[in-house]
C-alpha positions as a Markdown table, in Angstrom:
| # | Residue | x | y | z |
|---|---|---|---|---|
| 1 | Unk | 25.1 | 2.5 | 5.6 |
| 2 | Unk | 22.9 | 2.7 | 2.1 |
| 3 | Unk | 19.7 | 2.3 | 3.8 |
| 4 | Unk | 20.4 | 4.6 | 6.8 |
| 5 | Unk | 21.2 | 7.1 | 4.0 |
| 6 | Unk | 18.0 | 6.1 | 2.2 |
| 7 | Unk | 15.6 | 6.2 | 4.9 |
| 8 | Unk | 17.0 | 9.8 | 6.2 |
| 9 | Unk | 16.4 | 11.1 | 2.5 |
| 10 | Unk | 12.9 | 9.4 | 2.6 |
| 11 | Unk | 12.5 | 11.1 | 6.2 |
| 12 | Unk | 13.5 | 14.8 | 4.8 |
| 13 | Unk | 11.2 | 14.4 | 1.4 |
| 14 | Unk | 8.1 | 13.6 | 4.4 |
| 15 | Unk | 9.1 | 16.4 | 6.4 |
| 16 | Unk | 8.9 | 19.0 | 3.2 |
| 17 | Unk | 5.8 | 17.0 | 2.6 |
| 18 | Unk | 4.8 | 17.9 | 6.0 |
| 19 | Unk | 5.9 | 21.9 | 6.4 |
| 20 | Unk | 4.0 | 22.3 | 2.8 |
| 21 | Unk | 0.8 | 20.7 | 3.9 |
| 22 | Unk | 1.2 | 23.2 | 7.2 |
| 23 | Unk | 1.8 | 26.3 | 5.6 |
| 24 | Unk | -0.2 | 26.1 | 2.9 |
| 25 | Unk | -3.1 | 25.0 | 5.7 |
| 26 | Unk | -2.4 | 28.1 | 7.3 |
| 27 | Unk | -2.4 | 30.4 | 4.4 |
| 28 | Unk | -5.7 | 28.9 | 3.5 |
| 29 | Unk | -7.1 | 30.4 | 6.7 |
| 30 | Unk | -5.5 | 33.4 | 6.2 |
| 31 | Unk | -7.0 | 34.0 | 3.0 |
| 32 | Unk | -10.3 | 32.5 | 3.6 |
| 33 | Unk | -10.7 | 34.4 | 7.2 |
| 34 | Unk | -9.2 | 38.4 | 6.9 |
| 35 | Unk | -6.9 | 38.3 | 4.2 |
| 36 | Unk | -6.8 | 39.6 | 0.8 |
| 37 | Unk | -6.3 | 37.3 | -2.5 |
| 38 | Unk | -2.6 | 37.9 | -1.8 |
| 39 | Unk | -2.7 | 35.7 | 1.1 |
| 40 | Unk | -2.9 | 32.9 | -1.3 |
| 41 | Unk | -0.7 | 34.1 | -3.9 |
| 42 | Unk | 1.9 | 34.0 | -1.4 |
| 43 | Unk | 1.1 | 31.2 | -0.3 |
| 44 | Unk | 2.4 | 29.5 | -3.6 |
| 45 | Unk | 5.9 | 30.2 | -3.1 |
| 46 | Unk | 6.4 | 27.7 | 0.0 |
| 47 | Unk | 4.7 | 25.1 | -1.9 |
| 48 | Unk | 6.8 | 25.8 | -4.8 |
| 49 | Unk | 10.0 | 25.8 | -2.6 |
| 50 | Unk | 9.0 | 22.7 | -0.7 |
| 51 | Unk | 8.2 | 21.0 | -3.5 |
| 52 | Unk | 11.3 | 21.4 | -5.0 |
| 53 | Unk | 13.6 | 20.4 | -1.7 |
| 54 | Unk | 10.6 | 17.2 | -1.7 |
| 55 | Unk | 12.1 | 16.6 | -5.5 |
| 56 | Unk | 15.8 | 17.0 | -4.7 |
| 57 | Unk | 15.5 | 14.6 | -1.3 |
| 58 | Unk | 13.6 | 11.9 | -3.8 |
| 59 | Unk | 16.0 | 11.8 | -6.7 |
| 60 | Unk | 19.1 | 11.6 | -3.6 |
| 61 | Unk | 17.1 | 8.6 | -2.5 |
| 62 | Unk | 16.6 | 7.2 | -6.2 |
| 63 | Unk | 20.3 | 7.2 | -6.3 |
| 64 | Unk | 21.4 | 5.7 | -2.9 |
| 65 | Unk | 18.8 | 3.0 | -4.0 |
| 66 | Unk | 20.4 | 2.6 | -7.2 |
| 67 | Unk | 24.2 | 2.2 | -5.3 |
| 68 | Unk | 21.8 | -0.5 | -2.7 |
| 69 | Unk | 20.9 | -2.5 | -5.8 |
| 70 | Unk | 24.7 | -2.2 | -7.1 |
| 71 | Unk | 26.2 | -3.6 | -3.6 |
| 72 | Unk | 23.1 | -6.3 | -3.2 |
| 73 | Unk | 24.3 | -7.9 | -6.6 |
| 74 | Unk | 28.0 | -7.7 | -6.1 |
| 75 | Unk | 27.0 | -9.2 | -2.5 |
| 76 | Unk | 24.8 | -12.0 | -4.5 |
| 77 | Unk | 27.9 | -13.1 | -6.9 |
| 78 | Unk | 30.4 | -13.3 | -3.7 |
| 79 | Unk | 31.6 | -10.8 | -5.0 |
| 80 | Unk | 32.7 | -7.6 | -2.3 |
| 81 | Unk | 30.4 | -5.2 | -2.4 |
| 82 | Unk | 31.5 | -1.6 | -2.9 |
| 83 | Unk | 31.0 | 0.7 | -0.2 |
| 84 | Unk | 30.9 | 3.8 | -2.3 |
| 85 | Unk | 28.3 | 6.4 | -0.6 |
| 86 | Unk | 28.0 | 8.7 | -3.8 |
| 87 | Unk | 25.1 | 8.6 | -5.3 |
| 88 | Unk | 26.3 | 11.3 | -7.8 |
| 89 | Unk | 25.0 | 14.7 | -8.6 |
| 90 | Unk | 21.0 | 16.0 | -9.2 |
| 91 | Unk | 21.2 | 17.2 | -12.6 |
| 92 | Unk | 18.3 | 18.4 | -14.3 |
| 93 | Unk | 17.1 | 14.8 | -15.8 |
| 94 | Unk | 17.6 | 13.6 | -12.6 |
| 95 | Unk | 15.3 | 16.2 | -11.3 |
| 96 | Unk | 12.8 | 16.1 | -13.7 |
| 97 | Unk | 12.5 | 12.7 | -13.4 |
| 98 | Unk | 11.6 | 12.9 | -9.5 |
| 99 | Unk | 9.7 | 15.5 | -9.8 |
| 100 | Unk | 7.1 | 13.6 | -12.3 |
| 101 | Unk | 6.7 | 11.4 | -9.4 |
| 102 | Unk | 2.9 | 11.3 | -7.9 |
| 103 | Unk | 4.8 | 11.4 | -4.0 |
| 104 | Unk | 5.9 | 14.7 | -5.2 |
| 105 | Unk | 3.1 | 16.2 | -7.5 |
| 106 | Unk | 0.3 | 14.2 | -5.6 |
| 107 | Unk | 1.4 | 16.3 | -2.6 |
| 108 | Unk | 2.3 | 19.9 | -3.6 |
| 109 | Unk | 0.1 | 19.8 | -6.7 |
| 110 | Unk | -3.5 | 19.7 | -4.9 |
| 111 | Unk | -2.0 | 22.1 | -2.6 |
| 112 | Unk | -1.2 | 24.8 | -5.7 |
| 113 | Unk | -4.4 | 24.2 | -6.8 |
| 114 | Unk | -6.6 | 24.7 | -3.4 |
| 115 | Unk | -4.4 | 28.1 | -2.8 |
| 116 | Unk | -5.6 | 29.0 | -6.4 |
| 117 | Unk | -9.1 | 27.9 | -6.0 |
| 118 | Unk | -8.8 | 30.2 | -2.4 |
| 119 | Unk | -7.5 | 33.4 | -4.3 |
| 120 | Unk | -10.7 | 33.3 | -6.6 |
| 121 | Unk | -13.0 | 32.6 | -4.1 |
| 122 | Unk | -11.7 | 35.8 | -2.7 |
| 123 | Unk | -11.9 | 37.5 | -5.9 |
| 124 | Unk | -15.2 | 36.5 | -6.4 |
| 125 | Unk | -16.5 | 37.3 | -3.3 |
| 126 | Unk | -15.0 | 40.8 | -3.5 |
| 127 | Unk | -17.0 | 41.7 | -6.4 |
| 128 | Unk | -19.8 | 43.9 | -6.4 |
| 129 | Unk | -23.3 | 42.0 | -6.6 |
């Protein structure tokens, strides 16, 4: 039960991985093609979005892999293991510790910063020569 919960958590963190990379793609060739530095601007706010339902889905997992590690030693000294399926609240430490993770910052940061680099390409290019 602890690793079908795990690898569903895993499963949602890829597909915000996933919708991030998409959108921002497509904002990218909005701004880049016809649109105005705006396009990219708004084009932040899904990556900021996803990249925060990417850092919830990791800290769940971090805790249904702490309650997998809890029921594997009880398990190892015979004992019975626990089949408690809370793996307790995402506080703020909790979330600040997953999102300093490179699955999470590796992803959605390069994506911040090539929807940046796309706004002042258009800014640049708008000016007068």
């Amino acid at each position: 039960m602890l690793q079908a919960a795990i690898t569903r958590m895993a499963g949602n963190a890829f597909l915000a991985k996933g919708w991030s990379i998409t959108l921002t793609t497509a904002t990218l060739g909005l701004t880049v093609k016809d649109g105005g530095p705006a396009f990219a601007l708004i084009g932040l706010v899904p990556v900021a979005l996803f990249a925060c339902i990417d850092t919830y889905y990791l800290a769940l997992e971090k805790g249904f892999r702490n309650l997998f590690t809890i029921a594997a030693a009880a398990y190892n000294a015979g004992e019975p293991p626990s089949f408690v399926m809370n793996p307790g609240e995402v506080d703020g430490d909790k979330f600040g510790k997953a999102i300093q993770s490179p699955s999470v910052w590796g992803v959605h940061g390069p994506l911040a910063v090539s929807l940046l680099l796309a706004w002042l390409w258009v800014i640049f290019r708008q000016l007068p020569h």
